[in-house]
C-alpha positions as CSV (number, residue, x, y, z in Angstrom):
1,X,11.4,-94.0,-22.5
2,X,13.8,-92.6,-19.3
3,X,12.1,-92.4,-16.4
4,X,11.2,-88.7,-14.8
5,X,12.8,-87.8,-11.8
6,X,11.0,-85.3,-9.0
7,X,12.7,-81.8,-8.5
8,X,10.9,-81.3,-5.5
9,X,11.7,-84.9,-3.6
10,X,14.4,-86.5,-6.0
11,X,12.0,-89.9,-6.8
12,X,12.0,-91.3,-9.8
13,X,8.9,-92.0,-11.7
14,X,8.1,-94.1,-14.7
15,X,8.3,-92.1,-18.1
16,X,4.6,-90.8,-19.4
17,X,3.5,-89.9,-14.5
18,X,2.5,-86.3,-14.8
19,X,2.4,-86.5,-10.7
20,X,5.1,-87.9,-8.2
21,X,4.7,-90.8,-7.1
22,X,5.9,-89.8,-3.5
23,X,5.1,-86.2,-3.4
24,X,2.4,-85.9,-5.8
25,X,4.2,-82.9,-7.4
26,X,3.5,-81.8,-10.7
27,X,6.2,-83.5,-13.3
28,X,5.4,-81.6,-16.4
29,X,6.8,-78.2,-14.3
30,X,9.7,-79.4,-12.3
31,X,10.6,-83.0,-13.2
32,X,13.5,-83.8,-15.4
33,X,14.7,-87.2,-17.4
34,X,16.4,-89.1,-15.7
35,X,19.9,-89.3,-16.9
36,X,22.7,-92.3,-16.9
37,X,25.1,-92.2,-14.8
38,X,26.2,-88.1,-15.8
39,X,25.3,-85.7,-13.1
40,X,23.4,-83.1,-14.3
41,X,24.0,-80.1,-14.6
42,X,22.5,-77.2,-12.1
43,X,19.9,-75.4,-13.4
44,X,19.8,-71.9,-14.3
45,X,18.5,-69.4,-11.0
46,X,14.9,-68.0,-12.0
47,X,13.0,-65.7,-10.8
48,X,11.4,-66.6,-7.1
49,X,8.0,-68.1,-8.1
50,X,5.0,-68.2,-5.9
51,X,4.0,-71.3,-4.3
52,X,1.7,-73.0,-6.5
53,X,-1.5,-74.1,-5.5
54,X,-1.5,-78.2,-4.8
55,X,-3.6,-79.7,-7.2
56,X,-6.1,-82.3,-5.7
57,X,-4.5,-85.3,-5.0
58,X,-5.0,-87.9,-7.8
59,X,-5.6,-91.9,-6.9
60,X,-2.6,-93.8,-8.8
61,X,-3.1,-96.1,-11.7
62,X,-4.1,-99.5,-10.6
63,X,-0.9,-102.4,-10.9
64,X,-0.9,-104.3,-14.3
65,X,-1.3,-107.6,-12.7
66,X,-2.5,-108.1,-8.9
67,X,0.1,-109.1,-6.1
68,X,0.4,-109.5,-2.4
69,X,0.0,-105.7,-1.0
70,X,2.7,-104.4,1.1
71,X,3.1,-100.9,2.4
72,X,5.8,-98.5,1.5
73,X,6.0,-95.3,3.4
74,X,6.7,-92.6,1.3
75,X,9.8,-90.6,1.7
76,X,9.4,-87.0,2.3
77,X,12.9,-84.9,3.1
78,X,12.7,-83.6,6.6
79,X,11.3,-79.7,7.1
80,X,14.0,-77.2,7.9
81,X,14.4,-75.0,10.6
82,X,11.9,-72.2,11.4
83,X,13.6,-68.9,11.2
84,X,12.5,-65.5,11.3
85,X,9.3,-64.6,9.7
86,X,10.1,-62.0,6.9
87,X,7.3,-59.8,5.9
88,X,5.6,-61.1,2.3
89,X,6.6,-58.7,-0.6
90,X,4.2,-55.7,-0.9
91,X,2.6,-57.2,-3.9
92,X,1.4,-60.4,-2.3
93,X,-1.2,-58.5,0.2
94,X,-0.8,-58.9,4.6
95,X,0.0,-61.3,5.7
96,X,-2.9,-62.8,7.0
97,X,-5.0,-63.1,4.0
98,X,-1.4,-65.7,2.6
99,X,-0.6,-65.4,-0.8
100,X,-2.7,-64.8,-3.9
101,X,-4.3,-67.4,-6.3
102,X,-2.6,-67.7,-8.9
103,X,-3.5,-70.0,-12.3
104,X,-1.2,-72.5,-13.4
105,X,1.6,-70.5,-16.4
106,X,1.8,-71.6,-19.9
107,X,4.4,-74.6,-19.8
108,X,7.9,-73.2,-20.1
109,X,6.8,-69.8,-19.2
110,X,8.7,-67.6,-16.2
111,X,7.1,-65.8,-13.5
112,X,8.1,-61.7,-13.2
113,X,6.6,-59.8,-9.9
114,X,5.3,-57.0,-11.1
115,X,6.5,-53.3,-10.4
116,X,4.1,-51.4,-8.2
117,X,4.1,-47.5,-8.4
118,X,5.9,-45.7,-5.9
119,X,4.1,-44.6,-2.7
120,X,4.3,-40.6,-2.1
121,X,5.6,-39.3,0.7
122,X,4.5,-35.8,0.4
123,X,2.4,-34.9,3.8
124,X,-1.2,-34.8,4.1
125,X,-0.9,-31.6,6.3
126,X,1.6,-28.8,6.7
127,X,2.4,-28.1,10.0
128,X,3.4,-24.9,11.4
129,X,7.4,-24.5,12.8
130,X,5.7,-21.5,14.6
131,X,2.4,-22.9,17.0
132,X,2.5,-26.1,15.6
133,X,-1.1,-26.1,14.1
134,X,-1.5,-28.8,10.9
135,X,-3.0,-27.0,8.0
136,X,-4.2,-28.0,4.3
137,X,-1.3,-28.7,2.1
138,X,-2.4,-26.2,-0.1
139,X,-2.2,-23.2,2.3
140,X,0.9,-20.7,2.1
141,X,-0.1,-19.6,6.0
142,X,-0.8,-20.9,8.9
143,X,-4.6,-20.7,9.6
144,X,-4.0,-19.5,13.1
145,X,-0.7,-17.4,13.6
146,X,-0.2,-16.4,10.1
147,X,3.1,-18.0,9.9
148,X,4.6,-18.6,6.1
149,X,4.3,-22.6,5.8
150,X,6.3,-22.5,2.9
151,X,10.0,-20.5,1.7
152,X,8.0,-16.9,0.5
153,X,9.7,-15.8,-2.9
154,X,11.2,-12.8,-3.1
155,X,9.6,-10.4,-6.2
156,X,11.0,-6.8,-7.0
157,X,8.5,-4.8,-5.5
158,X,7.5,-2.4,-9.1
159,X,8.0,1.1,-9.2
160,X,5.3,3.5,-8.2
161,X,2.5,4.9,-10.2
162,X,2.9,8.5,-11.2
163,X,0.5,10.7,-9.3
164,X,-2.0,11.8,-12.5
165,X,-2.0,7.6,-12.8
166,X,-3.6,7.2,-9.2
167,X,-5.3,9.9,-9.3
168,X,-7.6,9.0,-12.4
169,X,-7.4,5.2,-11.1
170,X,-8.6,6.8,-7.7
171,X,-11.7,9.2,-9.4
172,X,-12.2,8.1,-12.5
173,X,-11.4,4.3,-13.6
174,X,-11.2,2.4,-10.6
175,X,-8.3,-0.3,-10.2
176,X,-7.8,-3.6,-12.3
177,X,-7.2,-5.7,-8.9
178,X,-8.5,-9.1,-7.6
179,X,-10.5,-7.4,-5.3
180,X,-12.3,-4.2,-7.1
181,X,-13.4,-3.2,-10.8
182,X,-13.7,0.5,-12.5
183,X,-16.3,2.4,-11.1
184,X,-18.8,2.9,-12.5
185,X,-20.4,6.3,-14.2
186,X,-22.9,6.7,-11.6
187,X,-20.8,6.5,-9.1
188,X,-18.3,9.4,-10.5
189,X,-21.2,11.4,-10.8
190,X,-22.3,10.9,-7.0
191,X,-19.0,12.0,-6.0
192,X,-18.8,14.5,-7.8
193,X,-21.8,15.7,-6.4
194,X,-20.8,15.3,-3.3
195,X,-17.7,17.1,-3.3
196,X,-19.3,20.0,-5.2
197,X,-22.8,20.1,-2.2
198,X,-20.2,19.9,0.7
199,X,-18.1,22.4,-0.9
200,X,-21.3,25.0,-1.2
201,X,-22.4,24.0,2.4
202,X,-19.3,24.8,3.7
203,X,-18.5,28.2,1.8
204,X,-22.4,29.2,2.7
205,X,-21.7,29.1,6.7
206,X,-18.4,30.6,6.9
207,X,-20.4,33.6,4.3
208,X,-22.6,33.9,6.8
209,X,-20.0,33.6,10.0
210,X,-18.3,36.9,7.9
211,X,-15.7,34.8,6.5
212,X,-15.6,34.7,3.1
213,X,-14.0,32.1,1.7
214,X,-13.7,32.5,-1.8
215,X,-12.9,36.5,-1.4
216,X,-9.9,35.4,1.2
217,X,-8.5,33.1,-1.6
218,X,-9.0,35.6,-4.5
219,X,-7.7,38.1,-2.2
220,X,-4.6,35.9,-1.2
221,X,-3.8,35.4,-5.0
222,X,-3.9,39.2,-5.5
223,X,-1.6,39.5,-2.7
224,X,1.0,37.1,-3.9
225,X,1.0,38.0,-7.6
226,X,0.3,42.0,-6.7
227,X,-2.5,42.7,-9.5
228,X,-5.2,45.4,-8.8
229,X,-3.3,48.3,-7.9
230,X,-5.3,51.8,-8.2
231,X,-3.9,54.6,-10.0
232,X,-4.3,58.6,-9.8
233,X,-5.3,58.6,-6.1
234,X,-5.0,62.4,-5.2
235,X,-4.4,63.5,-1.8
236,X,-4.8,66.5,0.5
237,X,-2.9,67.5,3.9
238,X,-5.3,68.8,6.6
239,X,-4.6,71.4,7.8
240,X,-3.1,72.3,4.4
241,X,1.2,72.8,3.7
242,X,1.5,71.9,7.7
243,X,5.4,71.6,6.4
244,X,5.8,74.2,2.9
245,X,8.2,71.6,0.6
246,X,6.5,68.3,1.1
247,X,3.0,68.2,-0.2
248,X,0.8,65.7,-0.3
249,X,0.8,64.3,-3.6
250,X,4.2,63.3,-2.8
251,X,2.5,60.6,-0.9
252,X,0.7,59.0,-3.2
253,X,2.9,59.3,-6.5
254,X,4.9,56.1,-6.6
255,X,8.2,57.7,-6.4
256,X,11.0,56.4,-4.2
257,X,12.6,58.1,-1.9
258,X,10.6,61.3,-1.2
259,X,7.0,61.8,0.7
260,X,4.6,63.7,2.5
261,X,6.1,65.9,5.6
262,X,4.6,67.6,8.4
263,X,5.1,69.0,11.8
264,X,4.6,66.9,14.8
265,X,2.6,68.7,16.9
266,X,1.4,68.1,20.9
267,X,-2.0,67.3,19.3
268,X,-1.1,64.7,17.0
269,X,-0.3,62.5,20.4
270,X,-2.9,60.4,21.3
271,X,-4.3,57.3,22.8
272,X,-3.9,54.7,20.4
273,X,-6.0,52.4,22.4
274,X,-9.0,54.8,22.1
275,X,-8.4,55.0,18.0
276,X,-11.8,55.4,16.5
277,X,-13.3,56.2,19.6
278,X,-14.5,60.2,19.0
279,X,-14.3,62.7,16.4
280,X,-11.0,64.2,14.8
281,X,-9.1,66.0,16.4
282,X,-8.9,70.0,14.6
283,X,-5.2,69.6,14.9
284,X,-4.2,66.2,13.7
285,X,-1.9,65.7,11.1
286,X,-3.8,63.9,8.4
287,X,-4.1,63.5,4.7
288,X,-7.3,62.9,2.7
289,X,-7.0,60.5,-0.2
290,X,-9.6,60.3,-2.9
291,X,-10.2,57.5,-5.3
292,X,-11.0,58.2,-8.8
293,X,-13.9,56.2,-8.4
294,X,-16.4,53.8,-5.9
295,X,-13.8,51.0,-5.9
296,X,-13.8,47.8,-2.9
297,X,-10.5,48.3,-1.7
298,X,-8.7,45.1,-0.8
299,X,-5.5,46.5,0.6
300,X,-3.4,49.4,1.5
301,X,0.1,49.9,1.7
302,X,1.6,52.3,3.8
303,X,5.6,53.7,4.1
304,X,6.4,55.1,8.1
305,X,9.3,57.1,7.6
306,X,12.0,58.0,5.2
307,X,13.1,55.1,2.8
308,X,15.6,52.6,4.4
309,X,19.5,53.9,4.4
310,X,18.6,57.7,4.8
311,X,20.7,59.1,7.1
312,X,18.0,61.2,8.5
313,X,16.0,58.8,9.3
314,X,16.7,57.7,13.3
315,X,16.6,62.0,13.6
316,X,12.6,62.0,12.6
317,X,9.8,61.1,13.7
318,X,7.5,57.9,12.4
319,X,3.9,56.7,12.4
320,X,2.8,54.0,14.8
321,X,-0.9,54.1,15.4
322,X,-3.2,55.3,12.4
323,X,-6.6,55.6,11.8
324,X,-8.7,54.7,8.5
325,X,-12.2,57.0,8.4
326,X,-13.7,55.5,5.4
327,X,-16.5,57.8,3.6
328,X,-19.1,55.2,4.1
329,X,-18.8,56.1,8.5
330,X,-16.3,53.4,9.5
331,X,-13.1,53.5,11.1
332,X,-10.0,50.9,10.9
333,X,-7.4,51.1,13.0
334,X,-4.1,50.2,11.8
335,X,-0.5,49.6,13.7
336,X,2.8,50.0,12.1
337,X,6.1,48.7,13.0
338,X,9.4,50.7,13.2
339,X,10.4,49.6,10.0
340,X,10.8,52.0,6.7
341,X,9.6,49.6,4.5
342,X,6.0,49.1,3.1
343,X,3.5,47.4,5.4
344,X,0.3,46.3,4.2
345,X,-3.0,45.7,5.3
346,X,-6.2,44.0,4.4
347,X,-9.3,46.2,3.6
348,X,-12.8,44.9,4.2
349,X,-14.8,47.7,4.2
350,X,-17.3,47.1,0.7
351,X,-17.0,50.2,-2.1
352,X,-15.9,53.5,-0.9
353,X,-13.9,57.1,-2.7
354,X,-12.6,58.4,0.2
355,X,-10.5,57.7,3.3
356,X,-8.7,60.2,5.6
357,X,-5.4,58.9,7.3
358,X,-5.0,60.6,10.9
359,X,-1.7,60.0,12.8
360,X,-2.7,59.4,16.3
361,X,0.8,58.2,17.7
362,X,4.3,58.3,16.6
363,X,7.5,56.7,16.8
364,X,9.6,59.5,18.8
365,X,13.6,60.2,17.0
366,X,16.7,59.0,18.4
367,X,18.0,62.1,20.9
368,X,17.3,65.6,20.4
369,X,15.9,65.6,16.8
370,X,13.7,67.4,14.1
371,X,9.3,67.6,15.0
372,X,9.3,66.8,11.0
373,X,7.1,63.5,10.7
374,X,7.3,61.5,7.3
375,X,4.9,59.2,5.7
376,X,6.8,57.6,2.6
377,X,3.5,56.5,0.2
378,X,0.4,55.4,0.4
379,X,-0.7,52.4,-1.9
380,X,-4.2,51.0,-2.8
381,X,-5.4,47.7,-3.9
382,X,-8.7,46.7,-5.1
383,X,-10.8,43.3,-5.6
């Protein structure tokens, strides 16, 4: 049998030595036959093998037939160069606790490191560009200035509900968000009742204030839309045909462009700031209109003057200061502007049939012109 020669040292040992006889390596893994006088050839690179662990050193075989003893020392190659320490693979641990034990491999079998998974690098903490403070990784914001700790996304903002949509979200169903649910009926109800008891509160003091509330709006919605005119008013001058030509029911027929006439006389000029003060006068110019029946009045309408674009008008004279006796024993004092057009005014004296209209001061014409003054028509309104 060839003899075995060492890998590790390069001795040659007799054929069947599992262990070198100068390094007490293990044959079986590294040691080849020895070969005549052929080199052999270089063996193939494989993979970088941990240092096995030295088996325990085994006393050699006794000689096969005794002889004088002499000492050999055995040859061991010299120990290179230190040179800088490079840091052990990953897989083999720190450094200070050396390699780990590994078992001797199945004879013939090659040694592969094994992969480890790769290490994330993903922060523990997200730190803010603005103050600096380190938050959770999980945050969007920074817990103390509010800062965005990541790139926002940009979303299409969605159009806006229609008004009937918020409105029965608002009142009726609630909102579907993170943070609120449909309300519930009770709740409806309560504010419902709410709005309705505030609303009665409310209309209650101004009632008793004398501001009526709900008349002012009915009244306001009469005004705008014109409903509630009263028809076949009569009307009487006093003192009677003052002016023969222009009677009174001129006044109060709804025709365009004529009216009631009389004379301006030295006592039709009064005071307008003491209207309504005293009785009368005997020789006012005045008209007395009668309703065909108890109505509450809610406006009246009154034309100074001949209709806009008569040529007479700048020559005549014009009411400006007139006074409402009601049948009931009030008095309303009403000022009109120079302006031919029909001026209204609010009524707020209950149900009454009667109401004389006394001229108590008067627009005076331009220059030397007529004592004829005009009233165009008078208009009522009721509740």
């Amino acid at each position: 049998m060839a003899a075995v020669v060492c890998e590790n040292c390069g001795t040659s040992n007799p054929a069947g030595r599992q262990f070198c006889e100068n390094c007490d390596g293990f044959l079986d893994w590294s040691g080849v036959p020895e070969a005549g006088p052929v080199a052999a050839a270089p063996a193939p690179v494989a993979p970088v093998a941990p240092q096995q662990q030295a088996r325990p050193q085994q006393a050699p075989p006794p000689p096969s037939a005794p002889g004088p003893a002499t000492f050999t020392p055995p040859y061991r190659p010299a120990a290179p160069p230190p040179g800088p320490t490079a840091a052990p693979p990953p897989h083999l641990g720190p450094p200070h606790l050396g390699p780990p034990h590994l078992g001797p491999p199945h004879p013939g079998a090659t040694f592969a490191p094994v992969a480890m998974p790769p290490m994330s690098t993903a922060p523990l903490q997200r730190t803010c560009s603005n103050c600096g403070t380190a938050s959770d990784p999980h945050r969007r914001f920074c817990r103390r200035c509010g800062t965005w700790l990541v790139t926002p996304t940009l979303v299409a903002p969605a159009p806006p509900d229609r008004l009937g949509k918020r409105l029965r979200r608002r009142w009726w169903g609630g909102t579907s968000g993170a943070y609120s649910g449909d309300l519930t009926r009770g709740t409806v109800a309560f504010r419902i009742l709410s709005v309705v008891l505030v609303l009665a509160l409310v209309t209650g003091v101004l009632t008793l204030a004398g501001w009526h509330p709900i008349r002012r709006v009915t009244d306001l919605v009469g005004h705008v839309t014109g409903s509630g005119r009263v028809e076949r008013v009569t009307a009487q001058a006093l003192p009677a045909d003052a002016l023969p030509g222009y009677p009174a029911a001129w006044g109060v027929d709804d025709v365009r462009g004529r009216g009631f006439a009389t004379r301006w006389t030295s006592g039709s000029s009064g005071d307008p700031r003491t209207a309504c003060a005293g009785a009368t006068s005997a020789t006012a110019s005045s008209l007395l209109l009668t309703l065909p029946q108890p109505t509450n009045v809610r406006e009246i309408g009154i034309e100074a003057g001949l209709p806009a674009g008569d040529p007479q008008l700048a020559a005549r004279w014009r009411p400006q200061t007139l006074e409402l006796r009601w049948n009931n024993g009030k008095c309303q004092v009403v000022q009109l502007a120079k302006d031919p057009g029909l001026q209204r005014f609010a009524v707020e004296q209950g149900t009454v049939s009667q109401v004389t209209v006394v001229v108590v001061a008067g627009y005076p014409p331009d220059g030397q012109g007529s004592d004829r003054l005009d009233i165009g028509e008078i208009t009522f309104w009721q509740r």
